[in-house]
C-alpha positions as CSV (number, residue, x, y, z in Angstrom):
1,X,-54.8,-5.7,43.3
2,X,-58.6,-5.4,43.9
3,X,-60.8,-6.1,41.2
4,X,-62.9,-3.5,39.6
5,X,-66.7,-3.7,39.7
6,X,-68.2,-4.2,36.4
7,X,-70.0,-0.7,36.4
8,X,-65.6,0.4,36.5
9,X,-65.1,-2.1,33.5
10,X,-67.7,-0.5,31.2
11,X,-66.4,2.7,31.5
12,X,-62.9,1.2,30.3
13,X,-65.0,-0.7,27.6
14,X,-66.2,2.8,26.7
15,X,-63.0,4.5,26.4
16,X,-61.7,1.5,24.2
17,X,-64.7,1.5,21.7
18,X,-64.4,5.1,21.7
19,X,-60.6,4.7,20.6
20,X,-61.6,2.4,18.1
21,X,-64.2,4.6,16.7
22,X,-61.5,7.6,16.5
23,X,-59.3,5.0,14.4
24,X,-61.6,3.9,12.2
25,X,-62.8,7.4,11.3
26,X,-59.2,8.4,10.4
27,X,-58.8,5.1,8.8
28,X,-55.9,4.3,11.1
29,X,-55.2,0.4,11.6
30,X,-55.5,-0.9,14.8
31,X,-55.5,-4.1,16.8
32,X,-58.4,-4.6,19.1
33,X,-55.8,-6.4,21.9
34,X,-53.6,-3.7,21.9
35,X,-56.4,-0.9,22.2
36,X,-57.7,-3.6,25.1
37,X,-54.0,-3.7,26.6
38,X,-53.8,0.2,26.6
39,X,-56.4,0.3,28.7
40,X,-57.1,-2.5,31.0
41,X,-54.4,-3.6,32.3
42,X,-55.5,-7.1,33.8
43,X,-56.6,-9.8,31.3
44,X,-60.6,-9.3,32.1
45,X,-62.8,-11.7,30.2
46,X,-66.1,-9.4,30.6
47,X,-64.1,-6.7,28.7
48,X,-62.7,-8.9,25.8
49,X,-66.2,-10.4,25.3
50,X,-68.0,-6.7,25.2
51,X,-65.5,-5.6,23.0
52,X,-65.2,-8.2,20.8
53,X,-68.7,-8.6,20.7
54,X,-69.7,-4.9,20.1
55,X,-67.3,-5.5,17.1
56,X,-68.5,-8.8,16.0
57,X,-71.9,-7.6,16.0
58,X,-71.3,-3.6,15.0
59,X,-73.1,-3.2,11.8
60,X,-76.4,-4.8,13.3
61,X,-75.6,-2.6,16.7
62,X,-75.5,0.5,14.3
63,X,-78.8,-0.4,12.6
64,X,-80.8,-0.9,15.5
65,X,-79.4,2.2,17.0
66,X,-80.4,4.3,14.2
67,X,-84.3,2.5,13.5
68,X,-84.6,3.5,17.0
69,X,-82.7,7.4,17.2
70,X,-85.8,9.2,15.3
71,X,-84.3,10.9,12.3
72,X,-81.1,10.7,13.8
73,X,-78.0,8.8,12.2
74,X,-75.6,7.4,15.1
75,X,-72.8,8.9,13.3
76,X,-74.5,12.3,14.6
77,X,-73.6,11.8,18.3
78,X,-70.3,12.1,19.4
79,X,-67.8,9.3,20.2
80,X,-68.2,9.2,23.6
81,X,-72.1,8.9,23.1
82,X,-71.9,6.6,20.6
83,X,-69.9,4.0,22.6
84,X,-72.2,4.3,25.4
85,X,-75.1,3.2,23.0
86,X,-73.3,0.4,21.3
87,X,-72.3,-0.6,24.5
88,X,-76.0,-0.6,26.0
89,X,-77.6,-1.8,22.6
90,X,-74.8,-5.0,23.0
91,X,-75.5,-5.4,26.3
92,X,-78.9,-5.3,25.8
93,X,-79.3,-7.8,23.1
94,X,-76.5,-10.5,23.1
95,X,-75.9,-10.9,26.6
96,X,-77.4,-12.6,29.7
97,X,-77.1,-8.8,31.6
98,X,-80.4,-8.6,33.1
99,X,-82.2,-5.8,31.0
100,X,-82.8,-3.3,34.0
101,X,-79.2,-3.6,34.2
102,X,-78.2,-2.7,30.8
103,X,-80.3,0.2,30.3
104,X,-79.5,1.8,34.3
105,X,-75.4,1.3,33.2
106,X,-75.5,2.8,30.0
107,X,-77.6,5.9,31.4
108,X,-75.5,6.0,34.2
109,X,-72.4,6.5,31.9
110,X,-74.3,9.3,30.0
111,X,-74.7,10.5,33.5
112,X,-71.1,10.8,33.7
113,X,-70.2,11.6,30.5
114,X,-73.1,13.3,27.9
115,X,-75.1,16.1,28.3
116,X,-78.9,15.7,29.4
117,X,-79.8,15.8,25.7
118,X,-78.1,12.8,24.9
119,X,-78.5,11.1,28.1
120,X,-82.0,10.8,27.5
121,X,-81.7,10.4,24.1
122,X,-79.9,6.7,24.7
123,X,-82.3,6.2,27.8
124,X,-84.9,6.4,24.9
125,X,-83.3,4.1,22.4
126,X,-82.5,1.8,24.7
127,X,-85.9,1.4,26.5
128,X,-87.3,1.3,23.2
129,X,-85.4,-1.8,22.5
130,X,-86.2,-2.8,25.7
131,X,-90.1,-2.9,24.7
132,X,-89.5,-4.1,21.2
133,X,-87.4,-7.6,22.9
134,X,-90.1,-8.5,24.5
């Protein structure tokens, strides 16, 4: 079995933060393993770490998301959206991901999956963050 490349990994990562974001919304319980199991069906440590980080680390994720979204409110976009932001904004912040790196995967993602709009809109954030690291 060939391994994926990590740019295939995030987009797994962004399908299981998006379930997680559906469950919490309806108040469902889950457990982040299974969610992880569902999905990815090797035992991948880059993916555990990301997800358990973007979880550990949520509420501070969502705050710098929002200081940074111009009268937006995270909760605005849409799931898919907001898992490729929290994914970046992790990424970004508590890994050793080069920065260039974080930002051009989470805009290629919004690529893929968001409308120009919101494409940029995370471009934006995320280079914003970028600048304010620094």
């Amino acid at each position: 079995m060939e391994q994926k490349t990590r740019s295939e990994l995030r987009k797994d990562i962004m399908t299981i933060i998006y379930q997680i974001n559906m469950y919490k919304k309806n108040k469902i319980d889950f457990n982040l393993d299974d969610i992880i199991k569902e999905v990815v069906d090797i035992d991948n440590e880059f993916v555990k770490e990301t997800v358990y980080g973007i979880m550990t680390y949520e509420n501070e994720i969502i705050k710098l998301a929002n200081k940074y979204l111009d009268g937006w409110n995270i909760d605005r976009l849409g799931n898919t959206d907001k898992a490729i932001l929290e994914i970046g904004i992790y990424e970004l912040i508590y890994t050793d991901t080069p920065d260039i790196v974080c930002i051009n995967e989470a805009v290629e993602l919004a690529k893929l999956y968001s409308d120009d709009s919101v494409r940029k809109m995370i471009n934006g954030v995320l280079d914003k963050i970028f600048h304010d690291k620094e």
